[in-house]
Structures are given as C-alpha cells and as structure tokens.
VMD Tcl script that draws the C-alpha trace (Angstrom):
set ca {
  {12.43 6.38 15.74}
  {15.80 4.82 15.49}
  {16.67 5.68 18.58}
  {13.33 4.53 20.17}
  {14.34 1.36 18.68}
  {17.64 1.22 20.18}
  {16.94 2.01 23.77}
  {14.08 -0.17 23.90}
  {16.65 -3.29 22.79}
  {19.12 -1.98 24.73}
  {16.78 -1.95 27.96}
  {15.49 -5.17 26.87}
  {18.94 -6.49 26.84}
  {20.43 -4.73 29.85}
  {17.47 -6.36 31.86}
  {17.75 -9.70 31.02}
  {21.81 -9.37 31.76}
  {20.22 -8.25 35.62}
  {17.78 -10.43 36.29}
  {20.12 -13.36 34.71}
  {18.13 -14.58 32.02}
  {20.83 -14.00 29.05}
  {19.88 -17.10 28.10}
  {16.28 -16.18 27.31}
  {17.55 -13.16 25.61}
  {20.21 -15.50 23.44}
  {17.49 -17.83 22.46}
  {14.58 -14.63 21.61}
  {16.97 -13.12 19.55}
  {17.61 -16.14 17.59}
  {14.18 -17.56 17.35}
  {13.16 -13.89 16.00}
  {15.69 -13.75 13.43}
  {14.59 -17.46 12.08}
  {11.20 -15.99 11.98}
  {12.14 -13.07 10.09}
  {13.65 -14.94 7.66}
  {10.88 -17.51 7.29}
  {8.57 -14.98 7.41}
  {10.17 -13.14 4.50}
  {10.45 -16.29 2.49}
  {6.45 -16.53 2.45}
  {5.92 -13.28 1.80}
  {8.67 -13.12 -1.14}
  {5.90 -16.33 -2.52}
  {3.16 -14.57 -2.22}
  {4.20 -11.16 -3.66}
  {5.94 -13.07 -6.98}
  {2.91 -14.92 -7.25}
  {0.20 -11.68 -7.20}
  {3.41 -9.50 -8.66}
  {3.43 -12.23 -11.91}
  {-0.47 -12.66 -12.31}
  {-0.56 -8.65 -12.53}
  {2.39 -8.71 -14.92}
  {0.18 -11.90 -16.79}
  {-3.28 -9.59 -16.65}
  {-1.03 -6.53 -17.80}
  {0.06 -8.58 -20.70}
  {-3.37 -10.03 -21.47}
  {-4.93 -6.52 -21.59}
  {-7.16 -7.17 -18.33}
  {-5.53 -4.06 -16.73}
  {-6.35 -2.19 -19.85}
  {-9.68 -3.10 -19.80}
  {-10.44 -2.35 -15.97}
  {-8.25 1.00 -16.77}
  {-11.18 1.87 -19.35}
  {-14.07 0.99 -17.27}
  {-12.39 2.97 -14.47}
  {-12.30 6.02 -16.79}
  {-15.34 7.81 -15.30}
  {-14.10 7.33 -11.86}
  {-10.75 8.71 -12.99}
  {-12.79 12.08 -14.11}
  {-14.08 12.08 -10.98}
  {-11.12 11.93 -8.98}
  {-8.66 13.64 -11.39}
  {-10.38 15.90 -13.70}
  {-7.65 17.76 -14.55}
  {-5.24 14.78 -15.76}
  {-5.41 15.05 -19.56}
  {-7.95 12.45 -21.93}
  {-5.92 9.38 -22.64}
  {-2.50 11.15 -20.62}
  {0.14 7.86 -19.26}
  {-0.68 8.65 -15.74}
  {-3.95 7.06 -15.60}
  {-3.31 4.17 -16.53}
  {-0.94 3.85 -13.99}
  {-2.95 5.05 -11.44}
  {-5.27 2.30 -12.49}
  {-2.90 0.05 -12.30}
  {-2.31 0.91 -9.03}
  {-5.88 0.94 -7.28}
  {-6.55 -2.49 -9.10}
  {-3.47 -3.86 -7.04}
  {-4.26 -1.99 -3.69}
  {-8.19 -3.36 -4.32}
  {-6.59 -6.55 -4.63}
  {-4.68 -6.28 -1.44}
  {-1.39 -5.99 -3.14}
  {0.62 -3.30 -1.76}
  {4.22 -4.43 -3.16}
  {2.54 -4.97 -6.69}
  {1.43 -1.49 -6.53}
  {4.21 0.50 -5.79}
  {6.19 0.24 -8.93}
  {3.16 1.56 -10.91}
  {2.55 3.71 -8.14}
  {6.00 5.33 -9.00}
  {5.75 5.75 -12.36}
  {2.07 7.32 -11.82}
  {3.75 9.90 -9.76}
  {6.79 10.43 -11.96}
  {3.90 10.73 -15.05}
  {2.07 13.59 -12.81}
  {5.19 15.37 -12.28}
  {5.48 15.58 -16.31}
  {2.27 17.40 -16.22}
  {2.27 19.46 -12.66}
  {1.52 23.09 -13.24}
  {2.87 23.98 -10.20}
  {6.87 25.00 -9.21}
  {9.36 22.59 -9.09}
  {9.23 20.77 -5.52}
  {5.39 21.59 -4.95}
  {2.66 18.42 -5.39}
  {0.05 19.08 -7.79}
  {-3.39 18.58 -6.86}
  {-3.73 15.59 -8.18}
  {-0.41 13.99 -6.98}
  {-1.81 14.68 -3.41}
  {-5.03 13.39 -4.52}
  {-3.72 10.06 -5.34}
  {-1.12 9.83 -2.39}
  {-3.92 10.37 -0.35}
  {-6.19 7.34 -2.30}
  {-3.32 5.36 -2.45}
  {-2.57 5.69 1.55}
  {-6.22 4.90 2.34}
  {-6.42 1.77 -0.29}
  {-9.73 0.22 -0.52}
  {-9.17 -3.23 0.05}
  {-11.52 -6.32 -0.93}
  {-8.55 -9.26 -0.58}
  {-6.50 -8.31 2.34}
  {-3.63 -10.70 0.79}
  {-0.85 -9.51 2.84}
  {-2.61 -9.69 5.93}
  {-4.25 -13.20 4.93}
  {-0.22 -14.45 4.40}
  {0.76 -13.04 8.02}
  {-1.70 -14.84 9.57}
  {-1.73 -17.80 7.76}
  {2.31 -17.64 8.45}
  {1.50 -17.55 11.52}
  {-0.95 -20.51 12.22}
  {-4.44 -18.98 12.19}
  {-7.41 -21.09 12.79}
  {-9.06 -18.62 10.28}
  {-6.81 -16.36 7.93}
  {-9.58 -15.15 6.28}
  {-11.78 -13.74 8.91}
  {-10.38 -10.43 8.64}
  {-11.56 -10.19 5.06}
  {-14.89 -8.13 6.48}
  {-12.98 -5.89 8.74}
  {-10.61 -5.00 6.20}
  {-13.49 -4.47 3.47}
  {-15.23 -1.98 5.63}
  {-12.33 -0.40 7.31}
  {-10.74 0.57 4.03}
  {-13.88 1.38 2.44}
  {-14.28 4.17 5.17}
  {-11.06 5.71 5.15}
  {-11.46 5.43 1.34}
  {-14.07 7.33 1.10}
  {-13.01 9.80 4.08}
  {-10.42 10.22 1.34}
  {-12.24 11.26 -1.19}
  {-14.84 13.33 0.59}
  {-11.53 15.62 1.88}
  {-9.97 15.29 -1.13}
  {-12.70 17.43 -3.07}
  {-13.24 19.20 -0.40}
  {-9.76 20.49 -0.41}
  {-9.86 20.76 -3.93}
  {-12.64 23.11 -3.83}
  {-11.39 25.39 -0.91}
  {-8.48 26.09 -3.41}
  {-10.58 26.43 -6.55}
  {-12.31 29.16 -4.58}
  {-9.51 30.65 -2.78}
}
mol new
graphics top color blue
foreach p $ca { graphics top sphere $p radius 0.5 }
foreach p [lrange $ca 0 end-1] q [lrange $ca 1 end] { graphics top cylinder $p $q radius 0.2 }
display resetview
C-alpha cells in the first residue's frame, strides 16, 4: 500500500513538473496539509468531547447499567464468556460507543476486552478464541445509530445537511450487523459439530 501511495504522488508530482503547473502542485500540497491539520483539530474536539461524556457515564454507572440490560444479548453472542467475567463489561462498553458512533472511544475498551478474552481463551497461545473472533467481527461491522464521526467530516467540511446520512448509516450498519451475527453462529456451529 505504501508503495501505491508513493507512485501515485510521485506521478502526481512528476506530471505537474511536465505540463508546468508546479505551482498548482506547490499550492495543493499546502492547502492539503492546512486541511489536515484543521481537520484533525475538529476531530481531536469531537472525540474529547464523546471520549469525556463516556468517561462521565462510566463514572455515573450509566455504562454499568446498559452493561446489565445488555446481559441477555451478551449470552447470546458469547455464551461461553463466564457469568459476571471482566470481559463483558468491556465488550459493553465497547458496542455502547460503536452504537453511539464513537469509534476512537471504543477502542481502548475494545483492547482491554480482547486482552480480558485472552485471560480466558482455551485455545493455544497465538490462536483467537471463538469469542475473540466473534467480537472482532461485531466490532468491525458496528451498528451505528449516531454516525458522529461521519456527521464531524461533513460538517468540517461545509455540508448543507450533516445529518442526512444518519438513515443510511442506521440501515447500512444494521445489515452488516446482523450479517455478522447470522455468520458468526453459523460458524460457531459448523465447529461445535465438526
């Protein structure tokens, strides 16, 4: 990919030094880098804002209390994740963030979800568990009912209607969510069976 990357600046580069324009390339490459930078500085906003009103509902014991309600959805999807064992919570954690369209808020409980699994994975040393592909695999497709990230990008980015894609992204991720699942127990049984 890196190299993809490179020759496609490169070209980009080498043709504007042939046609003459190296002053259109000058000025693109410095208008993208402001961009990149303001860009970044909304985003950096946005994720401390969602980042500290998880860290407030964590605190409050609203995380907790979604984490119980989740409980029989957690059976569901993980049934062989111990009553009451670290890793669900996290894994709660983690969908209520991803629901909430908060990717960067969900990766650090994301991490410790995974690092919790491992504790408990009855396989060998280097192979996933079941259940640590299971939630890769529901974390990837991430069911989405506030698409904040994408709402930020395209309010960064002057949109007549930022939220628009709130729908879409509703729909979209409910599908591949529950693509997920349905291959998820499918898999699960193949192997139970096998």
């Amino acid at each position: 990919m890196n190299l993809l990357w490179a020759f496609m600046l490169l070209l980009g580069i080498g043709y504007g030094l042939v046609t003459g324009r190296t002053a259109a390339v000058t000025e693109a490459v410095l208008s993208g880098a402001k961009e990149g930078i303001e860009l970044c500085i909304t985003m950096l906003g946005v994720m401390a804002l969602w980042t500290g009103i998880m860290e407030i509902g964590e605190q409050a014991g609203l995380i907790r209390g979604i984490a119980r309600k989740m409980k029989p959805l957690m059976r569901f999807l993980f049934p062989r994740i111990p009553e009451n064992h670290a890793s669900l919570k996290y894994i709660s954690t983690n969908f209520v963030a991803n629901i909430l369209g908060l990717g960067w808020a969900a990766t650090p409980a994301g991490l410790e979800a995974m690092k919790s699994l491992a504790e408990i994975n009855p396989e060998k040393e280097g192979i996933a568990s079941r259940e640590m592909c299971t939630f890769l695999i529901l974390n990837i497709s991430s069911l989405q009912l506030l698409p904040m990230t994408m709402i930020a990008y395209r309010q960064q980015y002057h949109s007549m209607n930022p939220t628009v894609i709130v729908g879409p992204a509703i729909a979209a991720t409910a599908i591949s969510t529950g693509a997920a699942i349905i291959f998820c127990k499918i898999m699960d049984s193949k192997k139970r069976r096998a």
